[in-house]
C-alpha positions in Angstrom: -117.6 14.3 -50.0 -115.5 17.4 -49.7 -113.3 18.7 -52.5 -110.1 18.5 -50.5 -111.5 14.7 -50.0 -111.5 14.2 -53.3 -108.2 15.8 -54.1 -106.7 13.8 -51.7 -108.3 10.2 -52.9 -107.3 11.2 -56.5 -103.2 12.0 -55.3 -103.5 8.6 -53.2 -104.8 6.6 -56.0 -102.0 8.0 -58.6 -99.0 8.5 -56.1 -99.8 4.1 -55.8 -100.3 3.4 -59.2 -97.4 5.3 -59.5 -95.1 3.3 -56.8 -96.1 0.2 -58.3 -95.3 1.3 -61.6 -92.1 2.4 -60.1 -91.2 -1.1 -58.7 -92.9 -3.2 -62.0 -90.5 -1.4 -64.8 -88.0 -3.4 -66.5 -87.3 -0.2 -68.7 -85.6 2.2 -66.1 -86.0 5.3 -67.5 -89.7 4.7 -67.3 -89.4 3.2 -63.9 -87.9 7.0 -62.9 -90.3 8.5 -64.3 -92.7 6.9 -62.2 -90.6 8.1 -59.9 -90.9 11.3 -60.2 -94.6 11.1 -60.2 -95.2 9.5 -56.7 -92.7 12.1 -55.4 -95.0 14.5 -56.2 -98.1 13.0 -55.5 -96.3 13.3 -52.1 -95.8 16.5 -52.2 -99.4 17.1 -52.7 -100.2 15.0 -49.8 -98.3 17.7 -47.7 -100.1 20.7 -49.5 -103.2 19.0 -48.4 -101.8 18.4 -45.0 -101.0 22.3 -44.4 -97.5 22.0 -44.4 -96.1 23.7 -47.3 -92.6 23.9 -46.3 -92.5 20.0 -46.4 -94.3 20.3 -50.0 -91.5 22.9 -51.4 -88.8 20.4 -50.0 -90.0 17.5 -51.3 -90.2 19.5 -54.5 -86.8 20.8 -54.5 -84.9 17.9 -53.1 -86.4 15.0 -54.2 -88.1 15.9 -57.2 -85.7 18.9 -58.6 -82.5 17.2 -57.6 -82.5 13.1 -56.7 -84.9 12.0 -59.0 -83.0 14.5 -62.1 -79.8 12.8 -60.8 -81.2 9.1 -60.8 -82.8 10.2 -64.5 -79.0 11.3 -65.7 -77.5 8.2 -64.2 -80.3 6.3 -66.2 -79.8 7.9 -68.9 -75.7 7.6 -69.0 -75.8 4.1 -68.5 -75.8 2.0 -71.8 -78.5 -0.4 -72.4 -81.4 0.2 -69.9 -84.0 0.7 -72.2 -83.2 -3.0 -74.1 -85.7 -5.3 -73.2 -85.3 -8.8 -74.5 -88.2 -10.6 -73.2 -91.0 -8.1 -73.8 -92.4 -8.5 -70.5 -93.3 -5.5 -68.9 -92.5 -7.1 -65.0 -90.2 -8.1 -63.3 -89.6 -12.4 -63.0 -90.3 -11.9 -58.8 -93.6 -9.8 -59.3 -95.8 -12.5 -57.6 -93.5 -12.7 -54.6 -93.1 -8.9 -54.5 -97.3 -8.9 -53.8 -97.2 -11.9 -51.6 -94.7 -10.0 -49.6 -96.8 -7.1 -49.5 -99.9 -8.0 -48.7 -98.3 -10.0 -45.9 -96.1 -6.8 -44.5 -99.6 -4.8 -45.0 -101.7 -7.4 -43.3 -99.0 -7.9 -40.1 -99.1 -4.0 -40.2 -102.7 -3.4 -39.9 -103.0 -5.7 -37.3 -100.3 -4.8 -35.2 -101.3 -0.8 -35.2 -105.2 -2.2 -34.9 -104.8 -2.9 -31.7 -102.4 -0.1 -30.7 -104.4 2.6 -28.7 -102.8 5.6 -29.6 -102.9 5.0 -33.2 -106.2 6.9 -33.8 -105.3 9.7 -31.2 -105.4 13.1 -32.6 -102.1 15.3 -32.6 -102.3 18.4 -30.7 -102.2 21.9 -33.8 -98.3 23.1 -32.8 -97.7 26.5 -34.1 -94.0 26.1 -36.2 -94.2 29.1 -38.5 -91.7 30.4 -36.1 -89.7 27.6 -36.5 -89.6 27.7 -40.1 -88.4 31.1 -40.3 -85.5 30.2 -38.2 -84.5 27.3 -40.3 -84.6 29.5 -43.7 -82.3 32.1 -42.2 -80.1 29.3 -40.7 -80.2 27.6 -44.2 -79.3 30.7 -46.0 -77.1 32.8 -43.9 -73.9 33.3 -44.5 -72.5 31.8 -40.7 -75.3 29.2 -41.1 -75.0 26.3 -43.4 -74.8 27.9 -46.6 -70.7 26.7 -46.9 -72.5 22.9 -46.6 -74.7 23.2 -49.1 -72.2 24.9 -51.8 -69.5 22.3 -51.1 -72.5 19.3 -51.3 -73.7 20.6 -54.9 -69.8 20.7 -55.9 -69.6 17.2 -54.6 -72.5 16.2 -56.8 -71.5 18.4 -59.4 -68.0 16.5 -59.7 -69.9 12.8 -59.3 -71.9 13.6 -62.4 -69.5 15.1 -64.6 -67.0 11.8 -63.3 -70.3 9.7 -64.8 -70.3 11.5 -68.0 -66.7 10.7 -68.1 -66.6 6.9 -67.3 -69.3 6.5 -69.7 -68.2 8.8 -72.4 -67.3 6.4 -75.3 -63.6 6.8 -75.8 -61.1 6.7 -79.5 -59.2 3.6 -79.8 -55.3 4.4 -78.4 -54.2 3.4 -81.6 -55.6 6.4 -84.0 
């Protein structure tokens, strides 16, 4: 067994753990966490895969800025970490597996007997496609007005979620 191989075994082992973990969490901030962690187990699956430009944006974007945002919304919302029951799953956990296991099972037998499911993808050369998306991404008449105006949008969301939960002084004083 190769080292990639077992690289790759190890991030597939811990990016599932991880989903599960994600799904099983009554306490929220944890289940984030989690998160966070198969996110990245993803992104090693695409270092591994030769396609670091898919790694950096699975970095970036989901790890440096949807998974930070669902943390903060965690975080700003009262209460998610109470856990009456002391259970650590959810009440639907054994019809979340049955489910599973039956979407896995219909899956594996549907692409089993699908022909060009173990074909082999031709190698395409995008390293010139790449390049072309980064200077469309960041020039100034490509899409870098979208971008500012999205991170003012999300900007303005979380500071309007810092305000709605802020706790407020009675009118009265």
């Amino acid at each position: 067994m190769t080292p990639m191989q077992l690289i790759f075994i190890f991030t597939a082992v811990a990016s599932t753990v991880a989903a599960i973990m994600v799904v099983t969490r009554r306490n929220m901030v944890h289940a984030a966490l989690f998160l966070v962690m198969t996110l990245f187990g993803v992104a090693v699956a695409f270092v591994l895969l030769e396609a670091p430009f898919l790694a950096v944006v699975q970095v970036v974007v989901y790890i440096g800025a949807i998974a930070i945002l669902m943390i903060f919304a965690v975080m700003l919302t009262r209460n998610v970490t109470d856990d009456e029951s002391g259970h650590p799953f959810n009440a639907n956990v054994r019809l979340a597996l049955l489910s599973a296991v039956f979407v896995f099972s219909l899956l594996v037998v549907t692409l089993g007997g699908w022909a060009q499911f173990s074909a082999i993808a031709p190698f395409a050369n995008t390293s010139g496609a790449v390049a072309q998306l980064g200077e469309a991404l960041a020039a100034a008449d490509g899409y870098v007005l979208a971008f500012e105006v999205a991170s003012m949008l999300l900007l303005g969301a979380l500071v309007g979620a810092i305000f709605v939960v802020w706790p407020r002084q009675a009118e009265n004083d």
